[in-house]
C-alpha positions in Angstrom: 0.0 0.0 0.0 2.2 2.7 -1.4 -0.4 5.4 -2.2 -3.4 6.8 0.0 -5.2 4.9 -2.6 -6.4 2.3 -0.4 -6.2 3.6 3.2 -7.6 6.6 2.5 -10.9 4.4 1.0 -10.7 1.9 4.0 -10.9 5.0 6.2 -14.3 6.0 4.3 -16.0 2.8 4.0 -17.4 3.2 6.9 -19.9 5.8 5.5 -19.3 8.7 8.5 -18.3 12.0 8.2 -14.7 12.8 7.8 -12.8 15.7 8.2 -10.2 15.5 5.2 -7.8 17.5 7.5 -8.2 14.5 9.7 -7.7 11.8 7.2 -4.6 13.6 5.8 -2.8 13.3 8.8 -3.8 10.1 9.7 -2.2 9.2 6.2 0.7 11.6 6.6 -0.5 13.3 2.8 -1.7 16.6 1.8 -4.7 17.6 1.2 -4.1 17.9 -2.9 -2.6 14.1 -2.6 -5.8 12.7 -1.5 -7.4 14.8 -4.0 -5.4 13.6 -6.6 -5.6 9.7 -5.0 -9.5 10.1 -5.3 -9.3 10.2 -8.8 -7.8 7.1 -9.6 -11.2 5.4 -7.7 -12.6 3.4 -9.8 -16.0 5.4 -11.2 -18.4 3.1 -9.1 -16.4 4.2 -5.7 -15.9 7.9 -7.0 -19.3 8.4 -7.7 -20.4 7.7 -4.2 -18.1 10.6 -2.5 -20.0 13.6 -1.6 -17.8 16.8 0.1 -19.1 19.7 1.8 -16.9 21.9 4.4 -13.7 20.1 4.4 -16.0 16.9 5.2 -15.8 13.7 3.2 -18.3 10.9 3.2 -19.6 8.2 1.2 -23.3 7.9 0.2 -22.9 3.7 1.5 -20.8 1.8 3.3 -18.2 -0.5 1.7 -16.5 -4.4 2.4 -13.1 -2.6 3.0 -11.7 -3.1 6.3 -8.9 -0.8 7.8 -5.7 -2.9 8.3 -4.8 -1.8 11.3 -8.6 -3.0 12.7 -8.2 -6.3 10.7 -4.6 -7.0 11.6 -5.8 -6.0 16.0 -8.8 -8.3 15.0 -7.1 -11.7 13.8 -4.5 -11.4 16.2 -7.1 -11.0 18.9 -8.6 -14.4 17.9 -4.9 -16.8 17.1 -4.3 -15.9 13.7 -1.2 -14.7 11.3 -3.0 -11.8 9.3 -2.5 -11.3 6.1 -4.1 -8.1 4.0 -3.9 -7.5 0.2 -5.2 -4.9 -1.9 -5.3 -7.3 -4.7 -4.3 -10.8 -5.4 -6.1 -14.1 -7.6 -7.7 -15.4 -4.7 -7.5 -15.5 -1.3 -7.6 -19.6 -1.1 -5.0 -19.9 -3.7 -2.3 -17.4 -1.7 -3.2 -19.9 1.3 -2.8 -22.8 -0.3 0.4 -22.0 -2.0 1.7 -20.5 1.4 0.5 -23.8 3.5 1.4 -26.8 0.9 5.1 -27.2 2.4 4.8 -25.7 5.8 5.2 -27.3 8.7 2.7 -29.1 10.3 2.5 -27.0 13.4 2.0 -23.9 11.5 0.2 -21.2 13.7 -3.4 -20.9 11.8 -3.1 -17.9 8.9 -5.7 -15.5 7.3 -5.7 -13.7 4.3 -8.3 -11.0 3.5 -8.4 -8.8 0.1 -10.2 -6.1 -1.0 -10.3 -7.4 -4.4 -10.0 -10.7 -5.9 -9.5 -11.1 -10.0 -9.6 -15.0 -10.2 -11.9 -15.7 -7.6 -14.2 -19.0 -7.2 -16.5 -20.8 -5.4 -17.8 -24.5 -5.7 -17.8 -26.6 -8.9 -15.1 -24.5 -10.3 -17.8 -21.4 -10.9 -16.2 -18.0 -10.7 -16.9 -15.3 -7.9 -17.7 -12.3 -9.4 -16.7 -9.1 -7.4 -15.9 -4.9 -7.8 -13.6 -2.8 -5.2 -15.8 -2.4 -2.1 -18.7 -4.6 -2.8 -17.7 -8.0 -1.2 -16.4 -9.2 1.4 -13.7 -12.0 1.1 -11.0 -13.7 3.1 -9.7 -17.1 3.5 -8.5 -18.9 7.2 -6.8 -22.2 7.5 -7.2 -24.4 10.6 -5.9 -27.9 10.8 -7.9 -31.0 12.1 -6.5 -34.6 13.4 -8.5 -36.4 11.3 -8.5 -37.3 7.5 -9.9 -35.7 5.0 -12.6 -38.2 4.1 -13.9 -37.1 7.7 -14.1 -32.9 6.9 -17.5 -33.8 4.9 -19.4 -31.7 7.4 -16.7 -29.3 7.8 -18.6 -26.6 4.7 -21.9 -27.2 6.8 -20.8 -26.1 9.9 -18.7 -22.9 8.4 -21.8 -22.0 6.8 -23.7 -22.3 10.4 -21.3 -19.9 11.8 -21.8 -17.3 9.1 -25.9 -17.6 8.6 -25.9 -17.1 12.8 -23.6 -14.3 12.9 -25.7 -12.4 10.2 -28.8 -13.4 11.6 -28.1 -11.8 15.0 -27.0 -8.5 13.0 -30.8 -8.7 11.4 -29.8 -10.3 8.2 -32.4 -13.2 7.8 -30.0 -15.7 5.9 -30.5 -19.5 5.3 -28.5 -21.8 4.4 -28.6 -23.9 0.9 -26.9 -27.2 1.5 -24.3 -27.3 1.8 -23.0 -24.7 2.3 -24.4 -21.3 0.1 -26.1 -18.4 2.2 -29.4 -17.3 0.9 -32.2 -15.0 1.4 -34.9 -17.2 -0.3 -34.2 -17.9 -3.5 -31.6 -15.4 -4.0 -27.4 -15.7 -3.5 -26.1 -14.1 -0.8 -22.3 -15.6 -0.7 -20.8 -18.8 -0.5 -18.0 -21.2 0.9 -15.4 -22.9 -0.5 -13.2 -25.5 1.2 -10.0 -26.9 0.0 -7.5 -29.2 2.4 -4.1 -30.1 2.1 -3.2 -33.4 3.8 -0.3 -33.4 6.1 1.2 -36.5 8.0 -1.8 -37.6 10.3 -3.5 -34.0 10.4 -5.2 -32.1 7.3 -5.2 -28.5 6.7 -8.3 -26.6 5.5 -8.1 -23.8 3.6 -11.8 -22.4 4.7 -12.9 -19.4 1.7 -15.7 -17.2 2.7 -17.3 -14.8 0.4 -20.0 -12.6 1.0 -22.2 -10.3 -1.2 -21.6 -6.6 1.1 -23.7 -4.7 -2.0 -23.8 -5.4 -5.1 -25.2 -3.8 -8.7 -28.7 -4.1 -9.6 -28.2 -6.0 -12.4 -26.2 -9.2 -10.9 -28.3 -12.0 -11.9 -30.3 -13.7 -9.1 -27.6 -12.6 -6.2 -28.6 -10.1 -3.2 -26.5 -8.5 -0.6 -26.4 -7.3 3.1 -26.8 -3.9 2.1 -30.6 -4.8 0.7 -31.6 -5.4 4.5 -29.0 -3.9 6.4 -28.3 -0.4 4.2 -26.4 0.8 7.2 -24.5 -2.8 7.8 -20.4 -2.0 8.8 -18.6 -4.6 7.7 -15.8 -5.2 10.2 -18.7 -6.2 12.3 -19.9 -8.9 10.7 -16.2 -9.9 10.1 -15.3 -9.4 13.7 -18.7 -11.6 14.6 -17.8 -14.4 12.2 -14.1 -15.4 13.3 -15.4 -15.3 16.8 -18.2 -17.9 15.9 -15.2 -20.1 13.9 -12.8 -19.7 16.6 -15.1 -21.3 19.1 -17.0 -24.0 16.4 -14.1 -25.0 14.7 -12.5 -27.0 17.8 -15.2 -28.3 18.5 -15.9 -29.7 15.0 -12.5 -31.4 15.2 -13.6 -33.6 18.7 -16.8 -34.1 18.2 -17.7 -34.2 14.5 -20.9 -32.2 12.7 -23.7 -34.1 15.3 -23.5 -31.4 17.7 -24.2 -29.1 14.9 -27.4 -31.0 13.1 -30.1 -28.9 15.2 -28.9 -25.7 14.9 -28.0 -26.7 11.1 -31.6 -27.8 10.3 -33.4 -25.1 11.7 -31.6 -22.4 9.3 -31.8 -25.3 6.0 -34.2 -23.2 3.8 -35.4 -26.7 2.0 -35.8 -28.8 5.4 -39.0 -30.3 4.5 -39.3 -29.3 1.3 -39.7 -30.7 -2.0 -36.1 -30.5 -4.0 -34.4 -32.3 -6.8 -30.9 -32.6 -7.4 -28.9 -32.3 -10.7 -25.9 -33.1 -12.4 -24.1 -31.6 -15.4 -28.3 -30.4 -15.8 -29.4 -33.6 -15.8 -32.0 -34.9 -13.0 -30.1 -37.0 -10.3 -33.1 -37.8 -7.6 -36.0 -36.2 -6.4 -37.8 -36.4 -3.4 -38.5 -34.0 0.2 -35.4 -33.1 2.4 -35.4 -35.1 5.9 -32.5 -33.8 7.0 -28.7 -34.3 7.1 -26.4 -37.1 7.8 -23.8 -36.7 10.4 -21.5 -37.3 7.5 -22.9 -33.7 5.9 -24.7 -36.0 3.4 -28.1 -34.7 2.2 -31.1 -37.2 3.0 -33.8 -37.7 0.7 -37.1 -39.5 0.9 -37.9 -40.4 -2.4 -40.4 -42.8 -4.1 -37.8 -45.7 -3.6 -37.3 -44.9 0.0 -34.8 -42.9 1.6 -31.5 -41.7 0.0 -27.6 -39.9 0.8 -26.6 -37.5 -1.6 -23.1 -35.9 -0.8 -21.2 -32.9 -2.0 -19.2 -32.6 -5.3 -21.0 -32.0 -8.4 -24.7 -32.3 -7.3 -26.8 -28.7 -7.3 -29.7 -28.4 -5.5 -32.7 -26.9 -6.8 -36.4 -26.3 -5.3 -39.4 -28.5 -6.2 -42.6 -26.7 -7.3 -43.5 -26.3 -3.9 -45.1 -22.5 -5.2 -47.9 -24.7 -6.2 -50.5 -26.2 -3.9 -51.1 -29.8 -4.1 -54.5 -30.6 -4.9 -54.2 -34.6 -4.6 -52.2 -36.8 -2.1 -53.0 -40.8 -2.8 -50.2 -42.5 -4.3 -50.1 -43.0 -8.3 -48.1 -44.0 -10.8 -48.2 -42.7 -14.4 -46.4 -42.7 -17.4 -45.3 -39.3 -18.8 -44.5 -39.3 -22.8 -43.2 -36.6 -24.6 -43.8 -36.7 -28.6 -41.2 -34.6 -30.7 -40.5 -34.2 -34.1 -37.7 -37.0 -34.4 -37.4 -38.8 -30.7 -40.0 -40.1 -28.1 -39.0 -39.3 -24.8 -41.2 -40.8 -21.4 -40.7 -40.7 -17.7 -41.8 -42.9 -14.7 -43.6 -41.3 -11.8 -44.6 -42.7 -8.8 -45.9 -40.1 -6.0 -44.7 -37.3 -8.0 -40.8 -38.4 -8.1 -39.9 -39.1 -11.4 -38.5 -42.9 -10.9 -36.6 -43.3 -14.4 -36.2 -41.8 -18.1 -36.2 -43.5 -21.7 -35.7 -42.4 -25.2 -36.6 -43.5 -28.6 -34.5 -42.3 -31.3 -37.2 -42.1 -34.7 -39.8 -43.5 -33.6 -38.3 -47.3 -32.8 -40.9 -47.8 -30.0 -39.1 -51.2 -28.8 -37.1 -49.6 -25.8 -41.0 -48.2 -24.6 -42.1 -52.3 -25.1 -39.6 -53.1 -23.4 -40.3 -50.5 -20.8 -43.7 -51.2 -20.3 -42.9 -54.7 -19.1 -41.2 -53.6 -16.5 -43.2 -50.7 -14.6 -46.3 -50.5 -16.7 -47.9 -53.0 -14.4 -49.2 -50.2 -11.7 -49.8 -47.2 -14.4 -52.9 -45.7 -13.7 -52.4 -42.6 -16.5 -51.0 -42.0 -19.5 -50.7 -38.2 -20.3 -48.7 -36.8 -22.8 -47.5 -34.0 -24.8 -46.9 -34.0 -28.4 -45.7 -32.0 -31.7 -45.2 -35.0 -33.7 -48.3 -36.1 -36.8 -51.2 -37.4 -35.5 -49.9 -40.8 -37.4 -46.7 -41.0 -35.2 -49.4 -40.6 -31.7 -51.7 -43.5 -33.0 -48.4 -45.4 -33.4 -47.7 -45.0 -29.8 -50.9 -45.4 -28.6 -51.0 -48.6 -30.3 -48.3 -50.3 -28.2 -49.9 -49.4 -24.5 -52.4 -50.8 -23.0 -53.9 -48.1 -21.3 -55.2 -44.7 -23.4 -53.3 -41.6 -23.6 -54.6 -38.0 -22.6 -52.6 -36.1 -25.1 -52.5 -32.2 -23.5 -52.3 -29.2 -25.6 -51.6 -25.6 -24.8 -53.6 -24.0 -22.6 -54.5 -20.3 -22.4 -53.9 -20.5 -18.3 -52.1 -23.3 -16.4 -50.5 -22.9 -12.9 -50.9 -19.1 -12.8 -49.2 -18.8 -16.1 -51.2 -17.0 -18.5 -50.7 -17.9 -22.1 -50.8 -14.4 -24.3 -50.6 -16.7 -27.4 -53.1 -15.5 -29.9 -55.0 -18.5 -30.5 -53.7 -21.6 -27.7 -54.7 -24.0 -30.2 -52.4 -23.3 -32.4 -49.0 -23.0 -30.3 -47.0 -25.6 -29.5 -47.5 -27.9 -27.0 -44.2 -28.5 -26.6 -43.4 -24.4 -25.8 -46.1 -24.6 -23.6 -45.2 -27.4 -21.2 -41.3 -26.0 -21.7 -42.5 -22.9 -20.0 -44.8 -24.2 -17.2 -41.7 -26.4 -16.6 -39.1 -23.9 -16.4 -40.7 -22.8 -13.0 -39.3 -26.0 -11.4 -35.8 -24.2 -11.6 -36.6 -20.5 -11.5 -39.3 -18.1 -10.4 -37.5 -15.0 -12.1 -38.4 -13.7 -15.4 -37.2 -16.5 -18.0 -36.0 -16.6 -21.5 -36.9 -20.4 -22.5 -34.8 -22.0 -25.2 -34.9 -25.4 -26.4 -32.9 -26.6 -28.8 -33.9 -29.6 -31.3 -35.1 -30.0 -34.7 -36.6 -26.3 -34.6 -35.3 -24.1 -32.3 -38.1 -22.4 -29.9 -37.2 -19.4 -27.8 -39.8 -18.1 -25.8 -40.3 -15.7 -22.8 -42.0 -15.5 -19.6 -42.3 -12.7 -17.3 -41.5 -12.9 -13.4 -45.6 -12.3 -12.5 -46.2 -15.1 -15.0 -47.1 -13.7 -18.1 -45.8 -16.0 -21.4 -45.5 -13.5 -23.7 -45.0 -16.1 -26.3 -41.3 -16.1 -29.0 -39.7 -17.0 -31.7 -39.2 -19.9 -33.7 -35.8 -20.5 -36.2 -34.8 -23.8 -37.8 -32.8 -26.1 -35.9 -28.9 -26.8 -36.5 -29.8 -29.7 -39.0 -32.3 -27.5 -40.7 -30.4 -24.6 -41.3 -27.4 -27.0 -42.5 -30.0 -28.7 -44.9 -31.0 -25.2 -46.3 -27.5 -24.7 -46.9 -26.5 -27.8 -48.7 -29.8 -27.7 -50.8 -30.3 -24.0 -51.6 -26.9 -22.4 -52.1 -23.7 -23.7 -54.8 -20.4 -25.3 -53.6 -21.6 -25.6 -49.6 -23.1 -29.1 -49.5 -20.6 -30.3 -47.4 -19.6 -31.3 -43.3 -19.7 -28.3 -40.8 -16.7 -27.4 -39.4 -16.7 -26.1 -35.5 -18.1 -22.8 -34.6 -15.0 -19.8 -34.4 -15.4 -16.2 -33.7 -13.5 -15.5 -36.9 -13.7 -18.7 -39.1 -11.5 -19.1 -42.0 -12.5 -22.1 -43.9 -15.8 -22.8 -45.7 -16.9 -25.7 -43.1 -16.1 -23.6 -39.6 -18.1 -20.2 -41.2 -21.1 -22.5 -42.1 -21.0 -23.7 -38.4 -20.2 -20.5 -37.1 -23.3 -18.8 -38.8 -25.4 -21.5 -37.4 -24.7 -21.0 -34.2 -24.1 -17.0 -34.1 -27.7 -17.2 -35.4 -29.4 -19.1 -32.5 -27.0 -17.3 -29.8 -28.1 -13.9 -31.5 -31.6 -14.6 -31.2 -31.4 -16.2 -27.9 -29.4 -12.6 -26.8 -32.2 -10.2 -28.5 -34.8 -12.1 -26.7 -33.4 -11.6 -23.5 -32.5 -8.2 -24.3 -36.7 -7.7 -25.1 -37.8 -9.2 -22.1 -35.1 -7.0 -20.0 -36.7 -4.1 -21.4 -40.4 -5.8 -21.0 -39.4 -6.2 -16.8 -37.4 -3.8 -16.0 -33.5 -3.7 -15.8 -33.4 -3.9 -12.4 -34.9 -7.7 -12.5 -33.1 -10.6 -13.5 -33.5 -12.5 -16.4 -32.9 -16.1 -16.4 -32.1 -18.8 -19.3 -33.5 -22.3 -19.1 -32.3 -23.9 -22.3 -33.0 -27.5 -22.9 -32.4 -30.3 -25.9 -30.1 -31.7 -27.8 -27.8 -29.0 -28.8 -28.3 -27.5 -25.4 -24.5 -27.3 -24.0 -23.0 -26.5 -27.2 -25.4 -23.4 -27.3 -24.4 -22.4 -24.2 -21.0 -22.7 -24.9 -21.0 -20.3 -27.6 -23.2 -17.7 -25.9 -20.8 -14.6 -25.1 -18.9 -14.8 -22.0 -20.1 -11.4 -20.6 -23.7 -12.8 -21.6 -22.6 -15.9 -19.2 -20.9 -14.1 -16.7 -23.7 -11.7 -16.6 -26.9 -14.0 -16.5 -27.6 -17.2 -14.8 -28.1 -20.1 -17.4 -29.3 -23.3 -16.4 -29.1 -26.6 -18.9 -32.0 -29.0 -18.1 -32.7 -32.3 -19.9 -36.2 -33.8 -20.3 -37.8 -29.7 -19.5 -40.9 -30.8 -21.1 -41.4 -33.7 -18.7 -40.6 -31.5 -15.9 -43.6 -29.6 -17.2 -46.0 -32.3 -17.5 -45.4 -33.5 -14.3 -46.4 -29.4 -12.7 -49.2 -29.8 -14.2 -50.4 -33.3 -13.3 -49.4 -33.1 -10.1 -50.4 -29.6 -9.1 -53.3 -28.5 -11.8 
């Protein structure tokens, strides 16, 4: 810290009143030095100054902590502070400093006021601007192995949710370990360990949302409860929670912890289901947590584990009320253009998943034989001829309810023009998305047309567009225009060969529309509301792959397979 740069804001993110006669010679500068510092503020940090008779203030509060306070503060509590004005992130400075230390290495904790490669689980980036988070990292080393740290994330997150609830800050906790108010991000934990002779070294990262821009996807910050909030509070309040938890983590493991745990578990109770690379893993209602940190599920088959890794955790449609309780099974089909796709329910837990590619109806025979025994319903959604749904009803024994869109379902009202005549596929998309979001939604799925369709946060489906699929447009091309009936190349921002610009127009013309739709609905809502994307179908991934990065890093973009069962089964369940 070679300039009044960052003291001088440290000394101001408090938000009182400063005289700048005061702050210059707590910095030892002149008057004209802080002036001059002031302008190299980023604009978000400059804008918020205001000065009237020799008094500077700030219009907010900001996640910078003085070091002198932070340095008093981790001392106080056992630990070597560290303080940077910048660095990559605060775990990897850790876990370079830790990997070939000695084992009885005094604990160490590193704070920074801005992070440019930060990240939380799953490899997912933390996005952060000077002032607006807070973020530091702690080690603390345990006698056990690190097979037996599974609850280690749960009971971090404990000791932050309780600390910010006692400030007035109503957070919950998202298991494992992500801190929430409702539905929306309020920080996160991530925990990486380093395995040392018989002990194991944890490199605990905490980040929290302090106040963030309007426009950050689904995320929320302190500041939207607590405008007032100081930070070095809450900092102060959480290292005395982890000095006295963590100790007793290490003796006695995460039982002591399960009550307190449960009571702040937003989805305790609730209906969930879990995913994988955006692909359904289980669903069923949350009975609570294992001793092991493991996520217990009662689904149809009984109960379940789930632990950490690579699993999300999303609601159920619990916004709906359940109008029927006895136990059924049914048999959920969804009719496409090329592919037949089904699903298995049993007491509103989708039990398993097939697929017929063209319309070979043998793996659904097959099917049929195993779990059809029980089916009490057959309902179904489809956009394929009427020829391809007498085919299908041919080879089941029981008849199928065929559904078609619906001016109104769920408290989704359909502005389509005439219902009758819009896909029942978009439809059931839509009424599905709300499984994974309750934000306004930009709907895209992605097979042999592409559909992209919006839906506004109060539930208004304002109905979209519809452009050829990747084969389609590739068809066109071969058929309709000289010398380009030939193998795409790969998508490239600048392609250079014949192949990779025919890919690359494909695909800049889904992304494009997919980016203009959003861009509509923005301006439809509001900019101050988030706009989610739930794209689903076969070229799902590699569309959201392509989409641009400040698009990705901007938006929250969710990939879910099988989004028009998902929607059949809302509306069976809870029409």
């Amino acid at each position: 810290m070679n300039t009044p740069f960052w003291p001088l804001l440290a000394l101001l993110a408090d938000g009182q009143a400063h005289n700048v006669r005061t702050l210059a010679n707590t910095l030892n500068k002149k008057i004209p030095q802080l002036n001059a510092a002031w302008q190299e503020m980023p604009v978000h940090i400059q804008n918020l100054l205001r000065q009237h008779n020799d008094v500077w203030q700030l219009t907010k509060t900001l996640a910078l902590i003085p070091e002198h306070i932070f340095n008093n503060c981790a001392r106080q509590h056992g630990f070597n502070p560290r303080l940077l004005v910048q660095t990559t992130s605060t775990n990897t400075i850790l876990l370079e400093q830790l990997r070939h230390a000695p084992t009885d290495t005094p604990p160490q904790i590193c704070l920074a006021y801005e992070q440019t490669a930060g990240r939380g689980r799953q490899g997912k980036s933390w996005q952060n601007r000077i002032g607006e988070c807070l973020m530091f990292s702690l080690s603390w080393s345990f006698q056990h192995p690190q097979a037996q740290l599974g609850g280690l994330a749960l009971v971090v997150a404990l000791a932050v949710a309780q600390t910010l609830r006692e400030l007035g800050i109503t957070a919950q906790i998202k298991w494992p370990n992500d801190l929430m108010l409702d539905n929306s991000k309020l920080g996160g934990i991530l925990i990486e360990t380093i395995p040392q002779q018989k002990q194991t070294t944890a490199i605990i990262g905490i980040g929290l949302n302090f106040s963030i821009p309007d426009q950050i996807g689904t995320a929320t910050a302190i500041q939207s409860l607590q405008p007032q909030a100081q930070v070095t509070q809450i900092f102060q309040g959480i290292l005395a929670r982890l000095v006295q938890y963590l100790p007793h983590f290490n003796q006695h493991g995460l039982s002591p912890f399960l009550n307190d745990y449960n009571l702040l578990h937003r989805d305790q109770g609730q209906l969930v289901h879990l995913l994988v690379d955006g692909c359904n893993l289980a669903e069923g209602t949350v009975s609570g947590i294992a001793a092991s940190g493991a996520l217990l599920l009662q689904t149809a088959n009984g109960e379940r584990s789930f632990v950490t890794g690579e699993i999300s955790l999303r609601p159920g449609a619990a916004q709906y009320p359940k109008t029927q309780t006895s136990k059924k099974r049914y048999l959920l089909l969804d009719a496409g253009n090329s592919k037949l796709k089904w699903a298995w329910v049993e007491n509103g837990c989708i039990l398993s998943y097939g697929k017929a590619a063209y319309y070979n109806l043998q793996p659904l025979i097959q099917d049929w034989a195993q779990h059809g025994a029980s089916v009490q319903r057959i309902i179904g959604c489809a956009v394929c001829s009427k020829v391809r749904q007498q085919q299908i009803a041919s080879i089941l024994p029981c008849s199928v309810t065929w559904l078609s869109s619906m001016p109104e379902a769920l408290g989704i009202y359909n502005h389509y023009r005439n219902p009758a005549e819009h896909g029942a596929d978009r439809w059931f998309n839509v009424i599905g998305c709300r499984r994974y979001s309750q934000q306004a939604c930009v709907v895209i799925s992605c097979g042999t047309a592409v559909t992209i369709d919006a839906l506004t946060d109060n539930n208004h489906y304002l109905g979209g567009s519809i452009l050829p699929g990747f084969h389609l447009m590739k068809e066109a091309l071969s058929k309709r225009t000289a010398n380009l009936n030939r193998p795409l190349g790969k998508p490239y921002a600048f392609a250079t060969t014949t192949p990779n610009a025919m890919a690359s127009g494909i695909m800049d013309a889904v992304c494009g529309a997919i980016v203009l739709m959003h861009t509509r609905l923005q301006q439809k809502i509001g900019a101050s509301k988030p706009v989610d994307i739930i794209i689903t179908g076969g070229g799902a991934n590699k569309v959201a792959q392509a989409l641009p990065n400040t698009f990705v890093l901007d938006n929250r973009i969710e990939i879910v397979d099988n989004l028009v069962i998902y929607g059949l089964l809302n509306w069976v369940e809870y029409a």
